[in-house]
N, C-alpha and C positions, 0 to 999 in steps of 0.2 A: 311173476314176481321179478324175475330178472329185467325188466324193462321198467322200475319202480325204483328211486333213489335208496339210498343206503345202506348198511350193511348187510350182507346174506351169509350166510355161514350155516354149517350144520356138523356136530360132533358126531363121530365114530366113537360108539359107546366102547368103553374099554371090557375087554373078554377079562382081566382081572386075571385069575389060574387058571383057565382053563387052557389055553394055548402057550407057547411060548412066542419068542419074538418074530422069529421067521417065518412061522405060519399065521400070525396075527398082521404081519405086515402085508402077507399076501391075502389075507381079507380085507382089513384096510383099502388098498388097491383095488381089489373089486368092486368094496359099496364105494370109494371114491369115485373109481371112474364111472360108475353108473349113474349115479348124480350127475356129475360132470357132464355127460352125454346131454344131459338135458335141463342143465343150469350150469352152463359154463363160466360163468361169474362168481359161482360164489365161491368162498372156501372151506376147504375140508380141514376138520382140526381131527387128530389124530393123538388118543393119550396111549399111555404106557400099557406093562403087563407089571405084573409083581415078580416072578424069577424069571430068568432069562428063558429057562427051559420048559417052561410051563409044567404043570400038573399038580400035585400035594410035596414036592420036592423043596421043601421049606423051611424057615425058621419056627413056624406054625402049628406043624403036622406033629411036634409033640418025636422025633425022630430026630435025634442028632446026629445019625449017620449018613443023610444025605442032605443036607444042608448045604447051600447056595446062595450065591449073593444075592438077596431077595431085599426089594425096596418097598414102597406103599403098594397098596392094589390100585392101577393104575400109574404108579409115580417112575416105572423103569424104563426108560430108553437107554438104556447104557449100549443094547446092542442096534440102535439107528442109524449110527454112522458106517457100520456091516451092513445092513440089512435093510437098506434105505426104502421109503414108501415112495413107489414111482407115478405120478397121475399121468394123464393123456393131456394135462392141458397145464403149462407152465406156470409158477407162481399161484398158486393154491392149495399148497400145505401147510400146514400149522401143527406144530407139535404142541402138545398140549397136556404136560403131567400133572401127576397131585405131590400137594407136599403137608401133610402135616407134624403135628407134635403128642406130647406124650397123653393128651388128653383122647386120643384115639388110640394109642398103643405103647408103648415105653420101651423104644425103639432102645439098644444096646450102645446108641453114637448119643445117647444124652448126657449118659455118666461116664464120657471118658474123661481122662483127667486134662484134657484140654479143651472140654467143653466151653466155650460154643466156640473155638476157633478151630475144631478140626470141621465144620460144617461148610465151609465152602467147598472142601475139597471133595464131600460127602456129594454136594449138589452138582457140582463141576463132574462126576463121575459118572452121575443118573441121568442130568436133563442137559445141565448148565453149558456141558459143553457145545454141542447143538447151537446155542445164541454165540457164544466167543467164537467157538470158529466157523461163523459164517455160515453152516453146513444148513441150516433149514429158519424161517421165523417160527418162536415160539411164545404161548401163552399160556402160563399156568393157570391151569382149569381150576383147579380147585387147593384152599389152605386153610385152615381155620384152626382154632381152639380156643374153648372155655377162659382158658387165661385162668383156671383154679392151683395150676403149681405156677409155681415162679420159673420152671427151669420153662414153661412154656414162652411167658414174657420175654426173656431173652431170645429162645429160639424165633419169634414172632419183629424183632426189633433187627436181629442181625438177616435175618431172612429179605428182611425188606431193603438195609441197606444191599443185601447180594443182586439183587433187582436193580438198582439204577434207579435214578430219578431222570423227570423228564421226557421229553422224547426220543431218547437214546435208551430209555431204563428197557427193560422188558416187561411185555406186558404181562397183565393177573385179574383175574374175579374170583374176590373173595368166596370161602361158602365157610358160613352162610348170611345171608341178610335175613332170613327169618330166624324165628329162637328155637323152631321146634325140629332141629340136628340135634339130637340125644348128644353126640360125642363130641359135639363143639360150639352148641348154641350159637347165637344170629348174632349180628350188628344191631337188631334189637333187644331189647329185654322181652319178656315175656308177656308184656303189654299189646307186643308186634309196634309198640308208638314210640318211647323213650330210647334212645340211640345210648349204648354201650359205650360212655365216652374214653374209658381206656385203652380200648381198640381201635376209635376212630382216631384218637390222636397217635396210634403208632402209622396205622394207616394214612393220614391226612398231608404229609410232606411228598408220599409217595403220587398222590391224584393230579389227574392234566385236568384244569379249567376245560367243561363245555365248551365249545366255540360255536356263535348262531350260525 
């Protein structure tokens, strides 16, 4: 495949809680460089874990006593810039978080009272910085939701201006284009045919023209 025009790439599925950052980065690097060994062209995309530390040490577990800065599953790179994924072969990593909204969980930063402008600061901490300072390319793997509360709508509108437009923005693939994501449904209706047009048009300023 590597002697076959166009993009190649392949995700390192996120271990989610079961590891923390530093031992998932040193998996990461393994199944990277292994690839790599034997498709040295394509690139590795690389998501998050959910708390820095890995384990049930969460917001989740139902335990307020050891609670930690804990992001989506998959959405936390806060410790990459520590802890950086090193490949054998330059320019072939790709960070790659999730990000979504309250239609999968009703994360604690929706109802502060500066909602939705304490969000960038929220994104900038997790993934965001990674793209501003230069430190790695990144592409958010995955963002979606329903759009059934409104505080999603906003999250869904300022999220995209956080992204850039053009070919300076940063890159993203929606999830999902099909309807049948329980926690965020598609870009289509449930037809799989009629396009969801309140999400395309939040989405639609953000898209680069095909080029033949």
């Amino acid at each position: 495949m590597a002697d076959k025009p166009g993009l190649r790439a392949t995700k390192k599925h996120e271990t989610r809680r079961a590891l923390g950052f530093a031992a998932f980065e040193l998996a990461a690097e393994r199944a990277g460089n292994a690839i790599l060994s034997v498709q040295p062209n394509w690139l590795i995309f690389v998501e998050g874990v959910s708390c820095p530390s890995g384990g049930l040490s969460n917001i989740w577990d139902g335990d307020p006593s050891n609670d930690e800065d804990c992001g989506w599953w998959g959405g936390n790179l806060s410790k990459a810039g520590q802890f950086p994924v090193r490949l054998s072969v330059a320019n072939r990593l790709v960070y790659s978080p999730h990000e979504y909204a309250t239609s999968v969980y009703d994360q604690t930063w929706f109802h502060a009272p500066d909602y939705p402008a304490n969000m960038p600061g929220i994104w900038d901490k997790y993934w965001g910085y990674l793209y501003k300072q230069n430190i790695a390319p990144l592409m958010m793997g995955e963002f979606g939701t329903t759009l059934a509360n409104p505080i999603d709508k906003v999250w869904l509108q300022n999220l995209m201006r956080y992204t850039g437009s053009g070919t300076t923005g940063m890159s993203f693939t929606y999830w999902a284009w099909n309807p049948n994501s329980g926690d965020t449904g598609g870009i289509v209706k449930d037809d799989w045919v009629t396009v969801q047009q309140e999400k395309q048009a939040i989405l639609q300023p953000y898209l680069i023209a095909p080029t033949p």
